[in-house]
C-alpha positions as a Markdown table, in Angstrom:
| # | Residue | x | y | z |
|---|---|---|---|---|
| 1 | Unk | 93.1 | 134.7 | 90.6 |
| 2 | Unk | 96.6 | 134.0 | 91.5 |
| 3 | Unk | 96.8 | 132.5 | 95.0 |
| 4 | Unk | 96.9 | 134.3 | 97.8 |
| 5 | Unk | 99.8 | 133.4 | 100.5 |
| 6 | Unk | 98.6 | 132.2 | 104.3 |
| 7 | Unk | 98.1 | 135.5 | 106.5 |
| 8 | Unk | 98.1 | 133.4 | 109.4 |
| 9 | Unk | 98.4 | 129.9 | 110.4 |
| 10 | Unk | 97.9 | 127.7 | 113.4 |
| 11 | Unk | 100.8 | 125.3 | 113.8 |
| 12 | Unk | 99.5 | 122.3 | 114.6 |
| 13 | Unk | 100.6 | 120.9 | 118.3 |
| 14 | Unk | 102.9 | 118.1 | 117.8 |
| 15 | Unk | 101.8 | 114.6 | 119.2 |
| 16 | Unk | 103.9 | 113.5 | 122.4 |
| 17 | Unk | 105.4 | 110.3 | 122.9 |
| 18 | Unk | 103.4 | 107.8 | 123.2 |
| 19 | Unk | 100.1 | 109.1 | 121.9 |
| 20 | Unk | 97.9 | 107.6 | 119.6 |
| 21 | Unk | 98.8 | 106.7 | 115.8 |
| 22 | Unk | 96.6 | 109.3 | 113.9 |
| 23 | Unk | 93.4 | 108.0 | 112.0 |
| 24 | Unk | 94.8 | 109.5 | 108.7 |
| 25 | Unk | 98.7 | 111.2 | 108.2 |
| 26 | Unk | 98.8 | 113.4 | 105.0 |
| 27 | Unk | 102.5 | 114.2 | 104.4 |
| 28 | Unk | 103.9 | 116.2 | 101.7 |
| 29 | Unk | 101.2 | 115.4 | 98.9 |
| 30 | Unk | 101.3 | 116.8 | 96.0 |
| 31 | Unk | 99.1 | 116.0 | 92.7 |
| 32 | Unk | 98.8 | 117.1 | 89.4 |
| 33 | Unk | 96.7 | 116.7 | 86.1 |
| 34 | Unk | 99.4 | 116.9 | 83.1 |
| 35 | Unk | 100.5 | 121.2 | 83.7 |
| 36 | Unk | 98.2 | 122.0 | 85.9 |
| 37 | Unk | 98.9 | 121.2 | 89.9 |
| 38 | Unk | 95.8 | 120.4 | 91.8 |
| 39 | Unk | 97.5 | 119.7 | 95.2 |
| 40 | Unk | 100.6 | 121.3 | 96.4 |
| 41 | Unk | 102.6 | 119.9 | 99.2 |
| 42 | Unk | 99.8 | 119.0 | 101.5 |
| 43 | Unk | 99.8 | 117.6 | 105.0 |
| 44 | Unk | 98.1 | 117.1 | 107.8 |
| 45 | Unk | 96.2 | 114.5 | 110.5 |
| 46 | Unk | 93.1 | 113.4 | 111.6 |
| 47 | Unk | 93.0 | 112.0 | 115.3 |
| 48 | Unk | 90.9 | 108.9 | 116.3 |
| 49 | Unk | 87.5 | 110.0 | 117.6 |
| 50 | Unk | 87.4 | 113.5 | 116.5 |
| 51 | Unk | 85.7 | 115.3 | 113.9 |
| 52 | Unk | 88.2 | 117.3 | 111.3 |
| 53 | Unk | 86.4 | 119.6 | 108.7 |
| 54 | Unk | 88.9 | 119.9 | 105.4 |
| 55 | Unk | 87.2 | 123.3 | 104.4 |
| 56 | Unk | 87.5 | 124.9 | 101.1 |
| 57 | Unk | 85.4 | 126.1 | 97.7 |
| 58 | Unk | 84.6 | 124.4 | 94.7 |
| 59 | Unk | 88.1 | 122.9 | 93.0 |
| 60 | Unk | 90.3 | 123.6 | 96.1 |
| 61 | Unk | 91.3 | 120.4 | 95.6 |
| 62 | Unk | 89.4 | 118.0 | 98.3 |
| 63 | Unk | 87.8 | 115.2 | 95.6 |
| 64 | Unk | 91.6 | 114.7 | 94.5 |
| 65 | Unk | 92.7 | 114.5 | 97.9 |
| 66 | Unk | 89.7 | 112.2 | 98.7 |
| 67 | Unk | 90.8 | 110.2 | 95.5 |
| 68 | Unk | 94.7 | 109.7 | 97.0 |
| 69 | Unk | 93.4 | 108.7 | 100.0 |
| 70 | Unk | 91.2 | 105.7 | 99.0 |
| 71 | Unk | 93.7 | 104.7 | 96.1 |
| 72 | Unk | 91.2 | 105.8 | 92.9 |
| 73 | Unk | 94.0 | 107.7 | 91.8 |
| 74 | Unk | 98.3 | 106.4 | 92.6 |
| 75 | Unk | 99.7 | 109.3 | 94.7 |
| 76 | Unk | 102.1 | 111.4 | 92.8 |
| 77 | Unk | 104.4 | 112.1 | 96.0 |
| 78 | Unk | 104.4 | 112.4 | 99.2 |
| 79 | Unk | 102.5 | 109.6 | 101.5 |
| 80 | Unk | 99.2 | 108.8 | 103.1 |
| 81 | Unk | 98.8 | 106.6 | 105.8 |
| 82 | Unk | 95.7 | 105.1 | 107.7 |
| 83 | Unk | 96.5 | 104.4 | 111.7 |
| 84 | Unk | 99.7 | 103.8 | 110.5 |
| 85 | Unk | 99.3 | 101.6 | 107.3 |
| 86 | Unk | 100.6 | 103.4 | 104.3 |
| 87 | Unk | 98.1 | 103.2 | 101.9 |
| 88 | Unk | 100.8 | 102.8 | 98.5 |
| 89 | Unk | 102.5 | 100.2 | 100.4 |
| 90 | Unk | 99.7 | 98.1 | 102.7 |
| 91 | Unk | 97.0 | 99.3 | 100.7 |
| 92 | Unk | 94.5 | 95.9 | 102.0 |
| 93 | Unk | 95.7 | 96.6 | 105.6 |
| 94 | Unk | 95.1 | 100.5 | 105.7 |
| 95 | Unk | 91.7 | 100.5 | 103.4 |
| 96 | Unk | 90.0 | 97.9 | 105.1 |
| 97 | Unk | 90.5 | 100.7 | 108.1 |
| 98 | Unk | 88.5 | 103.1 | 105.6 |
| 99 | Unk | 84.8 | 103.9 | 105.0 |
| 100 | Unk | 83.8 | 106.5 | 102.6 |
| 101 | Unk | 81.0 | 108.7 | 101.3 |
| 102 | Unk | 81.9 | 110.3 | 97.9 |
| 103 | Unk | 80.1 | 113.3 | 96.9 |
| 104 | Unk | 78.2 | 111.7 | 93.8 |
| 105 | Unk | 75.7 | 109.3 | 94.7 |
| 106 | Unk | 77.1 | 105.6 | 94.1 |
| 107 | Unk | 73.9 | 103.6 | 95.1 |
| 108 | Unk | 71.6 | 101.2 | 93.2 |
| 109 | Unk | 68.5 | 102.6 | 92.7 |
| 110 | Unk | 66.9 | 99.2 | 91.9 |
| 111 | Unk | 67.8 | 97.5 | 94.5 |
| 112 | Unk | 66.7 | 97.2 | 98.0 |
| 113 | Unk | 68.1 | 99.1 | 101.0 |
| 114 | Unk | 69.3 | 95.8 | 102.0 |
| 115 | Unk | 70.5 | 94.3 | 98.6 |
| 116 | Unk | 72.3 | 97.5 | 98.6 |
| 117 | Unk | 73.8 | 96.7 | 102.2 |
| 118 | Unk | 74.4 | 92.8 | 101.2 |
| 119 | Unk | 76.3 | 93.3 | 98.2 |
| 120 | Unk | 78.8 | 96.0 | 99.6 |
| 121 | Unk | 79.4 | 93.7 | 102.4 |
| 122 | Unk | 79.9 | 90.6 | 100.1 |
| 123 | Unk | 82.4 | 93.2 | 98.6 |
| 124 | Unk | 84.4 | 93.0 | 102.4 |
| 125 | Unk | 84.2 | 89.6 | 102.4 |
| 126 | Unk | 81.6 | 89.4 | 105.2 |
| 127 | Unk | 79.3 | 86.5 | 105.6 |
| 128 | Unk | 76.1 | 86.6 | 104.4 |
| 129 | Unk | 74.7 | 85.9 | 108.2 |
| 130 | Unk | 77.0 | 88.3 | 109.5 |
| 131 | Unk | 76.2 | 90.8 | 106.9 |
| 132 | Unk | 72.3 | 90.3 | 107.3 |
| 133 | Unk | 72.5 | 90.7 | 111.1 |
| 134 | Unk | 74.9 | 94.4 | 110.2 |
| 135 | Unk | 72.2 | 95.7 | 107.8 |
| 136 | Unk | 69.7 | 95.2 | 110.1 |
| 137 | Unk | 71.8 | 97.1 | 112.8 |
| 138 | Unk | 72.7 | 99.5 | 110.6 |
| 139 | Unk | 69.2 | 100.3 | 109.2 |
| 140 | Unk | 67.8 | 100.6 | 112.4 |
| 141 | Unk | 70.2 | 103.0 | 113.8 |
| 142 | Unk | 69.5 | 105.3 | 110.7 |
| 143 | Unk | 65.8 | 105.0 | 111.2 |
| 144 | Unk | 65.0 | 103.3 | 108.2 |
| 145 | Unk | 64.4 | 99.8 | 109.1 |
| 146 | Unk | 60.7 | 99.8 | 108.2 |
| 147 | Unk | 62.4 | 100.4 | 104.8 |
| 148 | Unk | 64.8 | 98.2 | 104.5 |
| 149 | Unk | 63.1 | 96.3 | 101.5 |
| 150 | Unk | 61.8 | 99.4 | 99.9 |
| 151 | Unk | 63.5 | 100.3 | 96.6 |
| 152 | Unk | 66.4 | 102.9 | 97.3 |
| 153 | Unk | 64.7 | 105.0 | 94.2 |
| 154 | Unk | 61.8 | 105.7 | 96.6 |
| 155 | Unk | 63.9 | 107.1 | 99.3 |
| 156 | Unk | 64.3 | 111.2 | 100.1 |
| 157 | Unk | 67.9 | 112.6 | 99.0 |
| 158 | Unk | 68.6 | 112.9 | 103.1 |
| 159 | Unk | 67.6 | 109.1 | 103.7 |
| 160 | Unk | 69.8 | 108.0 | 100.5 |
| 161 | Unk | 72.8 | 110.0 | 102.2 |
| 162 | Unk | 72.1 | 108.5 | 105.5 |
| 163 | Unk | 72.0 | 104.6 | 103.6 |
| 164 | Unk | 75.4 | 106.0 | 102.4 |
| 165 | Unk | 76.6 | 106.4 | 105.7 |
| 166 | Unk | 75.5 | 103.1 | 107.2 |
| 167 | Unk | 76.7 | 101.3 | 104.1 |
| 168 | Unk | 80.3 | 102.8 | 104.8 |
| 169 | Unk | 80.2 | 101.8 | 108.4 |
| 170 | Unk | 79.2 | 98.2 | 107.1 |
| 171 | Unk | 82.9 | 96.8 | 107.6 |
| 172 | Unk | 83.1 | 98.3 | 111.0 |
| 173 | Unk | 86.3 | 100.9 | 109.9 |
| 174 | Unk | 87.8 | 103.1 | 112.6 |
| 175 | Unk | 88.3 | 106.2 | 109.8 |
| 176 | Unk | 85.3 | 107.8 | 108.2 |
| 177 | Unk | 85.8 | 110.2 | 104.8 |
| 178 | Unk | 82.9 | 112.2 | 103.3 |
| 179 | Unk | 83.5 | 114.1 | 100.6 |
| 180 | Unk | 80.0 | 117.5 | 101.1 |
| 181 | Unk | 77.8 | 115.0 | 102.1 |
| 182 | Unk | 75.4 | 117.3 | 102.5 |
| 183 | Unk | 75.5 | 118.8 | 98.8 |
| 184 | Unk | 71.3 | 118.9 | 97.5 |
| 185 | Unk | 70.0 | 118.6 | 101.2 |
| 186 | Unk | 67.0 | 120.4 | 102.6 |
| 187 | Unk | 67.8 | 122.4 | 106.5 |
| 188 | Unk | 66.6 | 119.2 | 108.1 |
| 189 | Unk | 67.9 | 116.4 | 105.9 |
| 190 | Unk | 71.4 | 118.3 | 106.6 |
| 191 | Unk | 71.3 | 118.6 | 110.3 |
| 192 | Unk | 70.6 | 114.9 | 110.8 |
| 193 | Unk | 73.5 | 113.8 | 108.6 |
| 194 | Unk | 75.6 | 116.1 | 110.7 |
| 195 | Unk | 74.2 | 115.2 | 114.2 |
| 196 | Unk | 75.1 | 111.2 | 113.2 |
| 197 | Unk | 78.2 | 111.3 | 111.8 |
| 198 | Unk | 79.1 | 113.6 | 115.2 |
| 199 | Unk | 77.3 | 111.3 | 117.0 |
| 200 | Unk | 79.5 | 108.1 | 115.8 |
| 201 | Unk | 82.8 | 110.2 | 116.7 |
| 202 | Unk | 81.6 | 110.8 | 120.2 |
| 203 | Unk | 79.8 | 107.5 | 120.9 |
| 204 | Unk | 82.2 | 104.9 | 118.4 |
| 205 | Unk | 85.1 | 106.8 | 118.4 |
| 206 | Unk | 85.6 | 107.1 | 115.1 |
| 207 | Unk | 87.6 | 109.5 | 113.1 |
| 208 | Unk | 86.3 | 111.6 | 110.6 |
| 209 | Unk | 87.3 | 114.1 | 107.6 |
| 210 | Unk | 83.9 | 116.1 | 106.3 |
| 211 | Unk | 85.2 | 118.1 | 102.9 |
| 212 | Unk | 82.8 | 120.8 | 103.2 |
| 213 | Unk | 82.6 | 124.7 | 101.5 |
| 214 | Unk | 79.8 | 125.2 | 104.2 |
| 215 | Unk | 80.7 | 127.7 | 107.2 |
| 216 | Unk | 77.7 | 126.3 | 109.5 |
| 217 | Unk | 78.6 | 123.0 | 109.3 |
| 218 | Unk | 82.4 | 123.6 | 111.3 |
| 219 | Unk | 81.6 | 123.8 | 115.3 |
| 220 | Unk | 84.0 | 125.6 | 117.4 |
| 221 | Unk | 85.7 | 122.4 | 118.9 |
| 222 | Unk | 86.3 | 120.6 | 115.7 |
| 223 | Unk | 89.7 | 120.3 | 113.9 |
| 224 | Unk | 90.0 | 123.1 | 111.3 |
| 225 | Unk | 92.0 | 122.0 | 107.8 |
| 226 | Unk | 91.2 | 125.4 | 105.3 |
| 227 | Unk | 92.7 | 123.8 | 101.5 |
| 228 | Unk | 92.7 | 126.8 | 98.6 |
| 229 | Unk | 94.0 | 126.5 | 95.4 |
| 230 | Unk | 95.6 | 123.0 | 96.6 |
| 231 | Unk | 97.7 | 124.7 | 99.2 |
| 232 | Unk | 96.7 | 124.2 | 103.2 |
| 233 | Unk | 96.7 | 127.7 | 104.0 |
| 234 | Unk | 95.5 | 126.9 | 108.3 |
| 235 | Unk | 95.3 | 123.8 | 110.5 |
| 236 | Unk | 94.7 | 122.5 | 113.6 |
| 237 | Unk | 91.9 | 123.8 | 116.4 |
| 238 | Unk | 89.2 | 125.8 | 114.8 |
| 239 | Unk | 89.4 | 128.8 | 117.4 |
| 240 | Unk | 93.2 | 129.0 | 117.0 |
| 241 | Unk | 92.9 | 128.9 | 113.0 |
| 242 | Unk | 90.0 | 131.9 | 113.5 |
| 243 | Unk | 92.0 | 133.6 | 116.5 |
| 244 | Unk | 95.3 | 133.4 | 114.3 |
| 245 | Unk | 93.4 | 135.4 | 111.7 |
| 246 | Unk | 92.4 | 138.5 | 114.1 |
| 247 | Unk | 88.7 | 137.3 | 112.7 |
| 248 | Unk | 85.7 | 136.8 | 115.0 |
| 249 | Unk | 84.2 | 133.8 | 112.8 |
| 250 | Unk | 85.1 | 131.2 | 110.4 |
| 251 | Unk | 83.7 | 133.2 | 108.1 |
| 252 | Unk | 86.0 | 135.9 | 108.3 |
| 253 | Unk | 88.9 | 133.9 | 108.6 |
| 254 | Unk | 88.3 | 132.0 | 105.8 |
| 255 | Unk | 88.3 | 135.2 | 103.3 |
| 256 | Unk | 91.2 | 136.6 | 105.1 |
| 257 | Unk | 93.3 | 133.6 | 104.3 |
| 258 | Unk | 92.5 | 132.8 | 101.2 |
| 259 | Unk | 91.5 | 136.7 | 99.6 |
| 260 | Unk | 87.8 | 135.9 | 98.9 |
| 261 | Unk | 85.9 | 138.5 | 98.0 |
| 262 | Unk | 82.8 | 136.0 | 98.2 |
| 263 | Unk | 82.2 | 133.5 | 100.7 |
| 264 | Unk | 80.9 | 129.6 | 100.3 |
| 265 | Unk | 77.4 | 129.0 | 100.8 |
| 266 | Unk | 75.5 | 128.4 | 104.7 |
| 267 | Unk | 77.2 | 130.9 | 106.2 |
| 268 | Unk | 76.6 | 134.3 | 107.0 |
């Protein structure tokens, strides 16, 4: 299906003078595999302390994105930066700003929650006293402290996610990427992974980008990116991307921008 152009878009408001540096600036990015272009002049921002949901099907183009951003692959043009600290140029300085959940699941099975916690934190450089007293924090803010020497291998796919989480938070970053961290989850296991990651943007102030194809994950306050086909077909408020669309829902905006005759999963 060739790719359909933007109906409508919400023009992002621009930041006055004086406001603060965004979480995460994508400007101009564009990516490609050999022929075939997977991103295609994209930009856009994620504020501190706010929730920004980078919305889009299957191969839109949000793993590649996710992979620019934390330096897996070089960026082809255009730039990323993180609160300021571009991430090709300062890439220590901007990363250590980071914490990501990727979509596959990247823990050890045989080890314990908290060997699992140590060693990612050795990774950061932290202390092992430091890094002890963090894991314990961490595990007991997840609600899995009475676990904490269990084998991760004996843990539900929602509590592995949630480990995930607290692993990425380990370093203490200011910027929090996860790439349909929800993908395999029961109702329940979902809906606590989204009421704590909404719950560290309200109460921490962090800034986070949730790639998602899922409709009922989005809440009507939340920053609205919609990626198709690589392009950025909307941005910016969720009720101006839907209200820009002459839709009623996200649902229906989504399919008018981007010509779906389907729609992604969890919504209706």
């Amino acid at each position: 299906m060739t790719s359909p152009a933007p109906i409508a878009e919400a023009q992002e408001t621009p930041r006055p003078e004086g406001a603060a540096v965004p979480a995460l600036s994508i400007d101009g990015v564009s990516h490609a595999y050999g022929p075939r272009r997977a991103l295609m002049d994209v930009s856009f921002n994620v504020q501190p302390a706010s929730f920004t949901a980078l919305l889009g099907l299957n191969g839109a183009g949000k793993s590649t994105l996710f992979s620019l951003i934390t330096r897996l692959f070089g960026i082809q043009s255009g730039r990323v930066g993180i609160f300021g600290h571009d991430v090709s140029k300062s890439p220590g300085e901007a990363l250590r700003l980071l914490g990501v959940v990727f979509q596959p699941r990247t823990l050890d099975l045989d080890l314990s929650l908290t060997q699992n916690l140590l060693y990612h934190a050795a990774l950061h450089g932290i202390g092992r006293r430091e890094a002890s007293a963090r894991s314990a924090e961490l595990l007991g803010r997840i609600g899995l402290a009475d676990r904490a020497a269990s084998k991760v291998r004996d843990l539900s796919g929602g509590q592995m996610r949630r480990l995930e989480i607290a692993r990425a938070l380990l370093h203490r970053p200011r910027l929090l990427l996860l790439d349909e961290p929800t993908v395999g989850l029961d109702v329940k296991a979902r809906a606590d992974i989204i009421s704590h990651v909404r719950q560290l943007v309200t109460e921490q102030g962090i800034g986070v980008l949730w790639a998602t194809h899922l409709f009922d994950e989005i809440m009507p306050g939340d920053d609205l990116v919609v990626l198709h086909q690589g392009k950025v077909l909307a941005q910016g408020p969720m009720s101006r991307v839907v209200a820009a669309t002459g839709a009623q829902d996200v649902n229906t905006a989504f399919m008018r921008l981007t010509g779906a005759q389907t729609m992604p999963g969890g919504g209706a």
